[in-house]
MMTF fields as JSON, N, C-alpha, C and O atoms, coordinates in Angstrom:
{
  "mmtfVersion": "1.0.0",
  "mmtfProducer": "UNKNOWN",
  "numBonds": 447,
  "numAtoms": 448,
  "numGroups": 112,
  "numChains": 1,
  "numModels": 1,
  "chainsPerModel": [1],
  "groupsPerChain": [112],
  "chainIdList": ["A"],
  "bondAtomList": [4, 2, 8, 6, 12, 10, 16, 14, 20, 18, 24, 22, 28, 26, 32, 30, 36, 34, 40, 38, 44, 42, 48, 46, 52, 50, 56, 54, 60, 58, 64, 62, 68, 66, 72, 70, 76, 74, 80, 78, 84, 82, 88, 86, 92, 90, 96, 94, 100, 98, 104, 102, 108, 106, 112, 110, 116, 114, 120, 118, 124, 122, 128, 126, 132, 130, 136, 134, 140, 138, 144, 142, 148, 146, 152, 150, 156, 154, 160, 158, 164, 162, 168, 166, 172, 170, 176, 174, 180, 178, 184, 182, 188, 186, 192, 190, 196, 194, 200, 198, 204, 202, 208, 206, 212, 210, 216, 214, 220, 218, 224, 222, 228, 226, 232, 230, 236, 234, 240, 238, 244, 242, 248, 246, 252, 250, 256, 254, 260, 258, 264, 262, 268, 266, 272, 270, 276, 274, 280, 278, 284, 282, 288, 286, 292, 290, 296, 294, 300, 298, 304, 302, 308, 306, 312, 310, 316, 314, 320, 318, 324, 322, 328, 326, 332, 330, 336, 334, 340, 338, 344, 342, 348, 346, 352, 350, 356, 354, 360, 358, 364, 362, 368, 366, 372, 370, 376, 374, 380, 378, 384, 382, 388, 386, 392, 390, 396, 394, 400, 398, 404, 402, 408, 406, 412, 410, 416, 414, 420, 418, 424, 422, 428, 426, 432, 430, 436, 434, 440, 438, 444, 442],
  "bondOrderList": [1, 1, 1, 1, 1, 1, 1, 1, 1, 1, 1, 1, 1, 1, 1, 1, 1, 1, 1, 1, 1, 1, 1, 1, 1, 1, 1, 1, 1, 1, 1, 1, 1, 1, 1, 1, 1, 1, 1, 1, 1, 1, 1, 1, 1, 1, 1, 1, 1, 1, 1, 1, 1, 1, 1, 1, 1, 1, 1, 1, 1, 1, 1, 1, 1, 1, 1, 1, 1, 1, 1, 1, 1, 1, 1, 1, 1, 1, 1, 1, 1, 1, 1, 1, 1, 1, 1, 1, 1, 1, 1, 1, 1, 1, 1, 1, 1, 1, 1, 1, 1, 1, 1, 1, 1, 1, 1, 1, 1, 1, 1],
  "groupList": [{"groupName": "UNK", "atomNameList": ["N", "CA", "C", "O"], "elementList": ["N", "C", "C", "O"], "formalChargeList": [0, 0, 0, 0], "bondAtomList": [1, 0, 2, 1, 3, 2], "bondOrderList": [1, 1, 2], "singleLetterCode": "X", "chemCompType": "L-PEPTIDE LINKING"}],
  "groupTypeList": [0, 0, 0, 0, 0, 0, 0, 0, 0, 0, 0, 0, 0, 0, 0, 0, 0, 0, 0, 0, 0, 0, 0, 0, 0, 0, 0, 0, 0, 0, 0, 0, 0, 0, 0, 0, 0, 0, 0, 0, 0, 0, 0, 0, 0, 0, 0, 0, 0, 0, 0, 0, 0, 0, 0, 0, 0, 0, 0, 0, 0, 0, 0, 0, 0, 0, 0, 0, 0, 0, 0, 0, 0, 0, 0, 0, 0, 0, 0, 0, 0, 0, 0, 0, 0, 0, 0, 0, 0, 0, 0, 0, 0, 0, 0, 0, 0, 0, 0, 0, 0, 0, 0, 0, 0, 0, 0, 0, 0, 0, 0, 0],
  "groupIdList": [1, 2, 3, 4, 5, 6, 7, 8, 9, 10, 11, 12, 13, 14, 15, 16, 17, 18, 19, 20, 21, 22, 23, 24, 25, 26, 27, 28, 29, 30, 31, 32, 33, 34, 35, 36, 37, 38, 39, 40, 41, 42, 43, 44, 45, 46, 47, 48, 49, 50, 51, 52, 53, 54, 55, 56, 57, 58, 59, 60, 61, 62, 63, 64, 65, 66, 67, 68, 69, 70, 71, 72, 73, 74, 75, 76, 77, 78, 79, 80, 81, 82, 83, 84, 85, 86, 87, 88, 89, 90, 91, 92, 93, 94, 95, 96, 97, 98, 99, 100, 101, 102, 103, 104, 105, 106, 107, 108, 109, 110, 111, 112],
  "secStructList": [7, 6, 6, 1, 7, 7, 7, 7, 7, 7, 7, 7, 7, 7, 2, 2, 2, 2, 2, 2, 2, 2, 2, 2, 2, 2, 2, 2, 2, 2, 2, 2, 2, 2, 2, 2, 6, 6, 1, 7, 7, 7, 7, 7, 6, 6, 4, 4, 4, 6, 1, 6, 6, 7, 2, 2, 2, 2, 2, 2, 2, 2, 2, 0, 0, 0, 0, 0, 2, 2, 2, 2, 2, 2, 2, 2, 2, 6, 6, 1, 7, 1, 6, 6, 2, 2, 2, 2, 2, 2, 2, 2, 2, 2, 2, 2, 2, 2, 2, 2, 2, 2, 2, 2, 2, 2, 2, 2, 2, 2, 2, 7],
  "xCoordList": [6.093, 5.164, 4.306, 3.872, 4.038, 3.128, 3.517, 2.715, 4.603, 6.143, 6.034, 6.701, 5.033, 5.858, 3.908, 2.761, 4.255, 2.783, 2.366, 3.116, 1.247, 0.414, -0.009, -0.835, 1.18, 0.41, -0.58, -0.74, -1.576, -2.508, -2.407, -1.277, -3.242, -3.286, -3.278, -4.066, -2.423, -2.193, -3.052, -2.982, -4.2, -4.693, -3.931, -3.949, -3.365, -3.194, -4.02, -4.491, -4.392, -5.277, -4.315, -3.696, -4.128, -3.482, -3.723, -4.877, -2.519, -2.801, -3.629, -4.048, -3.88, -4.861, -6.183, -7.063, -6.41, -7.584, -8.527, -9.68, -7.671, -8.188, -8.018, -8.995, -7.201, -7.721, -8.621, -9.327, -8.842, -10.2, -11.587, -12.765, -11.305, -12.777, -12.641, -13.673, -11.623, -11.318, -12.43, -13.439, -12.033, -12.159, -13.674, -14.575, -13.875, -15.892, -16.433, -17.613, -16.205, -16.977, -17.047, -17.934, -16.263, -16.226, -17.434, -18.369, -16.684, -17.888, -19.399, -20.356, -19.275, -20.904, -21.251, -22.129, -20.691, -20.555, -20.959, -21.775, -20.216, -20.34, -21.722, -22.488, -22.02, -23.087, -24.454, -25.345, -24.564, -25.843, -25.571, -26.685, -24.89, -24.588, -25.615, -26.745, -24.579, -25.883, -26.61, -26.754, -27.317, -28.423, -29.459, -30.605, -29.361, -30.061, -30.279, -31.236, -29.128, -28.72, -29.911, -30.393, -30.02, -30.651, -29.937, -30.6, -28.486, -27.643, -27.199, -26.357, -27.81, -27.219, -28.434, -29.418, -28.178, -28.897, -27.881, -26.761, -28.495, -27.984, -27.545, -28.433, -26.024, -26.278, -26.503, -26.806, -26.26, -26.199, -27.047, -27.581, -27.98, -29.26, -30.206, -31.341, -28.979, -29.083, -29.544, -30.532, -27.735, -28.576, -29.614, -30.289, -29.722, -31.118, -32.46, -33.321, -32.764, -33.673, -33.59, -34.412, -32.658, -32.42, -32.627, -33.15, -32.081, -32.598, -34.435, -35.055, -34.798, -36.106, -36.749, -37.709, -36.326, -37.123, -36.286, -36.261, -35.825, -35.276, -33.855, -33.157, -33.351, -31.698, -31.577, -30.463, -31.919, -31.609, -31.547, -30.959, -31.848, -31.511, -30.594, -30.059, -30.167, -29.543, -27.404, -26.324, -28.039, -26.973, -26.303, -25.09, -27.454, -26.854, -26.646, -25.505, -27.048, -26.673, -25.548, -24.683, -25.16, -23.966, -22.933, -21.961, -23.079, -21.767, -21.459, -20.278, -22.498, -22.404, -21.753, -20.725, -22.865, -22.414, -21.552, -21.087, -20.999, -20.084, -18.792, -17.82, -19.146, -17.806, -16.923, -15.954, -17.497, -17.262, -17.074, -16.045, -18.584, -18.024, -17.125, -16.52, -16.96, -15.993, -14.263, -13.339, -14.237, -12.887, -12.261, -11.042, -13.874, -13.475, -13.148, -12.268, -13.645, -13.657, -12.059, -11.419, -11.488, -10.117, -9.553, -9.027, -9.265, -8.599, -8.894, -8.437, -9.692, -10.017, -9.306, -8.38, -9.427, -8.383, -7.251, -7.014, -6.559, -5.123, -4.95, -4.159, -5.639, -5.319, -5.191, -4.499, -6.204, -6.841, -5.734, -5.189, -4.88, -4.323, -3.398, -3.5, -2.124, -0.708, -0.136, 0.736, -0.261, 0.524, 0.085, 0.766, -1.172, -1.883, -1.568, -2.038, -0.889, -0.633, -0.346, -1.024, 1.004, 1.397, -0.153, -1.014, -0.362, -1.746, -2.494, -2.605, -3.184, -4.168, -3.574, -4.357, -2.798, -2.316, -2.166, -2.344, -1.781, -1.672, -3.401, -3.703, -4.156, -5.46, -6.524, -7.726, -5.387, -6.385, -6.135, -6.843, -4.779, -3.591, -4.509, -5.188, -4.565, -5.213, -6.79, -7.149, -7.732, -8.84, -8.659, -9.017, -7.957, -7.863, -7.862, -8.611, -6.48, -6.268, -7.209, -7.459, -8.115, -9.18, -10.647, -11.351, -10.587, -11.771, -11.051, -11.612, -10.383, -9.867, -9.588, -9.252, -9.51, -9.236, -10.602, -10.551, -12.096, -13.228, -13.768, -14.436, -13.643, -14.357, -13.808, -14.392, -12.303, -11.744, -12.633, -13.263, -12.401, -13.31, -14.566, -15.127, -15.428, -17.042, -16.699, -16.835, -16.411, -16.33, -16.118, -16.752, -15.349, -14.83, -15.775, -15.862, -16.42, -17.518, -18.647, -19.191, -18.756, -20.264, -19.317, -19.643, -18.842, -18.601, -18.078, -18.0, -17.447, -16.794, -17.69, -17.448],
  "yCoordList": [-7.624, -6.639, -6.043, -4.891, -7.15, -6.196, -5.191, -4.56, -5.09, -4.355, -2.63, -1.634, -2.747, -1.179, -0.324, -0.724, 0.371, 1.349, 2.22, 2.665, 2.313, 2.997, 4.352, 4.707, 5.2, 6.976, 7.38, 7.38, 7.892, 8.376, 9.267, 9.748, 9.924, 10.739, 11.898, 12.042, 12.928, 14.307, 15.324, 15.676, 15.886, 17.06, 18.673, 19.373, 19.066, 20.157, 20.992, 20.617, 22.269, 23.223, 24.397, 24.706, 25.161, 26.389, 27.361, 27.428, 28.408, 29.357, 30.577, 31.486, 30.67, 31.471, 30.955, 31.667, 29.907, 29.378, 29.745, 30.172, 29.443, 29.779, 31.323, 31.809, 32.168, 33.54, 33.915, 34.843, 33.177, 33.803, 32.953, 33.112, 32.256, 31.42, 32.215, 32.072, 33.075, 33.769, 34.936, 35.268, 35.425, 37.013, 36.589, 37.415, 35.699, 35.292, 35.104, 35.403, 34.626, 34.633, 36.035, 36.307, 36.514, 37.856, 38.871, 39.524, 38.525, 39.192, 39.064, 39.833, 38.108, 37.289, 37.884, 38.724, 37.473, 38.035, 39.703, 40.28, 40.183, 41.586, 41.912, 42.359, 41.724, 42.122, 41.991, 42.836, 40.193, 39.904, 40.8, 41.08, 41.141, 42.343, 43.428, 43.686, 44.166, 45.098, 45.551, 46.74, 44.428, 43.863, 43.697, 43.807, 43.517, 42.886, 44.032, 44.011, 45.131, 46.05, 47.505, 48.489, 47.066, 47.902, 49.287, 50.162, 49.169, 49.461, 49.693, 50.509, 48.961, 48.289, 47.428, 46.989, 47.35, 46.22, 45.826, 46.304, 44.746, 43.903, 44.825, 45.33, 45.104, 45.11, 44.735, 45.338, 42.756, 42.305, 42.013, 41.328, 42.257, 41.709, 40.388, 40.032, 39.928, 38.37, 37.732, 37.116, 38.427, 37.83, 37.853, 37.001, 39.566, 40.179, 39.827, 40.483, 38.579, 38.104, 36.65, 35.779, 36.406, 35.387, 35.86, 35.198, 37.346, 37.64, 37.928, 37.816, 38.334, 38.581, 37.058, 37.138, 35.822, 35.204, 34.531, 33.338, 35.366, 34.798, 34.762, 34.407, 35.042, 35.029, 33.743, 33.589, 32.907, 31.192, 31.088, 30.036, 31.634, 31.179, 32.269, 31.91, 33.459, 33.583, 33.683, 34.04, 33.03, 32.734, 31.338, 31.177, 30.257, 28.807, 29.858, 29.576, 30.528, 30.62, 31.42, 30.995, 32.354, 33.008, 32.284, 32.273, 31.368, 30.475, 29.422, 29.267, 28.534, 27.119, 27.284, 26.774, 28.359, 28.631, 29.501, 29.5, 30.614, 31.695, 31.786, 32.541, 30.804, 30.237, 28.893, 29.012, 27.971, 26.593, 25.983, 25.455, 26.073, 25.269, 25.759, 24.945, 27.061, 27.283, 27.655, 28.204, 27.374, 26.923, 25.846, 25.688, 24.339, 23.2, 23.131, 22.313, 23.81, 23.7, 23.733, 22.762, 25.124, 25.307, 24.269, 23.83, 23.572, 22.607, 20.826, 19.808, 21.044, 19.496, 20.055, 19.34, 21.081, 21.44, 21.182, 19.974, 21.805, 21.734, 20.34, 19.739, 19.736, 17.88, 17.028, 16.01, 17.679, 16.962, 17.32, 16.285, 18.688, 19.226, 19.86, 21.077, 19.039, 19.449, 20.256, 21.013, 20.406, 21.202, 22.614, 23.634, 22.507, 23.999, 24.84, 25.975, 24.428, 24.736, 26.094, 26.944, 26.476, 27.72, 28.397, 28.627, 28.601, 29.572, 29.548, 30.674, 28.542, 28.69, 29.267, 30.146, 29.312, 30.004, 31.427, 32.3, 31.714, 33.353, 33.976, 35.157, 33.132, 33.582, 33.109, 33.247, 32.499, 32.829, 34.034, 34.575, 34.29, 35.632, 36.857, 37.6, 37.041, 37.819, 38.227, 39.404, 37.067, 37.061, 37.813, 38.984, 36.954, 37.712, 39.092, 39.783, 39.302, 41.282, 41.82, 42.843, 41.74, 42.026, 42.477, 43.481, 41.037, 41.157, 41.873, 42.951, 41.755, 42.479, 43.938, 44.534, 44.688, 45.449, 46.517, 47.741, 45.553, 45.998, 45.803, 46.741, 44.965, 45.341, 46.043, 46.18, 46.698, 47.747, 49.527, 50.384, 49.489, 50.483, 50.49, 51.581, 49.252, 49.648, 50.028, 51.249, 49.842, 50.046, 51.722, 52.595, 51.773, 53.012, 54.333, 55.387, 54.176, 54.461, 54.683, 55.751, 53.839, 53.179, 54.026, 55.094, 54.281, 55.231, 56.348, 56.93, 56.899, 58.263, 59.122, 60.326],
  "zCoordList": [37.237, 36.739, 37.856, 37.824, 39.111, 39.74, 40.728, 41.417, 40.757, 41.706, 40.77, 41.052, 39.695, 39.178, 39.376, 39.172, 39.642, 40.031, 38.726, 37.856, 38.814, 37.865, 38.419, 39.26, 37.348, 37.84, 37.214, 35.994, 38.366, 37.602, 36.916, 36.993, 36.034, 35.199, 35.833, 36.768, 35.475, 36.081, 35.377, 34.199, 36.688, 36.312, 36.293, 37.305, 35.173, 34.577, 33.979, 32.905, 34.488, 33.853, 33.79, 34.808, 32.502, 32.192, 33.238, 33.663, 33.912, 34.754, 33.911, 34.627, 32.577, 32.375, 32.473, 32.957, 32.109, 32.126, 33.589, 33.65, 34.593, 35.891, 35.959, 36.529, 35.611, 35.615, 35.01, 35.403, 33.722, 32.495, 33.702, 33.38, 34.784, 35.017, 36.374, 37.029, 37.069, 38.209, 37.669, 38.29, 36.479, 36.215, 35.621, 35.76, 35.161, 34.757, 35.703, 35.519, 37.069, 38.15, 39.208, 40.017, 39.011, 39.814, 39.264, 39.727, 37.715, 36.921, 37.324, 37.239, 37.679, 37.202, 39.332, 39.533, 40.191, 41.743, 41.728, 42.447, 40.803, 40.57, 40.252, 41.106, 39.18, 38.475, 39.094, 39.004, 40.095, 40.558, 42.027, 42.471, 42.594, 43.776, 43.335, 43.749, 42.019, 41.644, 40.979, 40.696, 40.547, 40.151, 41.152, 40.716, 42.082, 42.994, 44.176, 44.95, 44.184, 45.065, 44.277, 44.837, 42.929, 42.427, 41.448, 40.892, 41.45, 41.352, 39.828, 39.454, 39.16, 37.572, 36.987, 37.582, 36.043, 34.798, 34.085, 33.904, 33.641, 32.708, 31.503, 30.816, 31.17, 29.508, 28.505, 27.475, 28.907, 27.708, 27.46, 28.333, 26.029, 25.846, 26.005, 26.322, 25.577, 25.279, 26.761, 27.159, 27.628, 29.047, 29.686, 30.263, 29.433, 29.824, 29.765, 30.35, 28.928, 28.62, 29.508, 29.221, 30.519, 30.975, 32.311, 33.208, 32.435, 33.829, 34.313, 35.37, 32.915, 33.001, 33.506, 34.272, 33.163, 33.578, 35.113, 35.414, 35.698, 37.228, 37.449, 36.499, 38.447, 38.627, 38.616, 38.116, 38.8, 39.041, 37.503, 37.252, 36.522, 34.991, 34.581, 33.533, 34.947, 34.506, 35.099, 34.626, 36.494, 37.137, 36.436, 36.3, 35.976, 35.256, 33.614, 33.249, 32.927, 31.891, 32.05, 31.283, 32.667, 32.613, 32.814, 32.058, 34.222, 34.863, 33.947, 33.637, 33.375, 32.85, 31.452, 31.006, 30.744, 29.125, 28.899, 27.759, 29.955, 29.576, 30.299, 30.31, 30.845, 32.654, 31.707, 30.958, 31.995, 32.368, 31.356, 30.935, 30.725, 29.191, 28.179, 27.481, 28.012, 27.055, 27.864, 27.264, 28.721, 29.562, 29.647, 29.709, 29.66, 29.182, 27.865, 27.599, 26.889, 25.568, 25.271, 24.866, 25.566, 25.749, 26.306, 25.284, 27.078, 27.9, 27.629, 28.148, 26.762, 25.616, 24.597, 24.214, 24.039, 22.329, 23.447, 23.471, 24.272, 24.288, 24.443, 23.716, 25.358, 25.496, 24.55, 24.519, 23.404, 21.91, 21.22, 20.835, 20.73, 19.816, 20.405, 20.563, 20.922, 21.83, 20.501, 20.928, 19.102, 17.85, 18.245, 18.143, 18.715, 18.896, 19.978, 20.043, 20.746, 22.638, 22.513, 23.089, 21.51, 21.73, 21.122, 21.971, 20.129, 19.306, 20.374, 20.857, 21.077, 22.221, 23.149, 23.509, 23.676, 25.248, 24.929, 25.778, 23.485, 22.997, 22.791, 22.962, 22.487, 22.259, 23.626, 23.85, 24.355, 25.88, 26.811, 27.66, 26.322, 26.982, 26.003, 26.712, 24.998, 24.288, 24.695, 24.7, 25.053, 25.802, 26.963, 27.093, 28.02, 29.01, 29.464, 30.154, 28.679, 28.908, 28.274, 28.911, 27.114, 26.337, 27.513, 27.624, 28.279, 29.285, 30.383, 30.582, 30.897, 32.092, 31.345, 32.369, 30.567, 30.231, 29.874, 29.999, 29.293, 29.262, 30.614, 31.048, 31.228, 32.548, 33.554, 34.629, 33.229, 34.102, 33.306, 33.926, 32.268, 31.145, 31.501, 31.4, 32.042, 32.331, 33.374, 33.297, 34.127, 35.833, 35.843, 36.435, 35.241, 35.305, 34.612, 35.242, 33.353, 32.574, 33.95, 34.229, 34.429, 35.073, 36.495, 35.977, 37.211, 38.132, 38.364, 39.446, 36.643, 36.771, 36.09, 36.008]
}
């Protein structure tokens, strides 16, 4: 028995997952650029009330609550609920082009 090795557990994260947390941080890079450049405001209200009280809160509320945790969230259901794999990977693919598709539309809005 002590002749056979123990594999560790393999970290797997979906290649969208890292594009949806690629394309939320750029976002978030983007925005405090110009924001800060003087350039832009916040649209979103919600955040907006996060920037009012300092970029250091609304840099942890954008990254932590709109980044990270709901990327982990995704990636505990798929670990938790392997029946669900296909439905989730279609409604992270669906997310994706959704956001990449509105933040190609603001950009474009916001400079043409």
């Amino acid at each position: 028995m002590a002749d056979r090795m123990v594999r560790p557990a393999r970290l797997f994260v979906w290649w969208e997952s890292y594009a949806l947390l690629a394309l939320s941080l750029a976002d978030l890079a983007a925005t405090v650029l110009l924001i800060r450049s003087g350039r832009a405001v916040e649209a979103n209200p919600l955040l907006g009330v996060y920037l009012d009280y300092g970029l250091e809160w609304f840099l942890v509320v954008k990254a932590v609550l709109l980044c990270f945790i709901p990327i982990g969230m995704v990636e505990w259901i798929r670990e938790r609920f392997p029946s669900k794999q296909a439905r989730l990977r279609t409604i992270l693919r669906v997310g994706l082009a959704s956001y990449g598709a509105l933040y190609v539309a603001g950009v474009c809005l916001a400079n043409g």
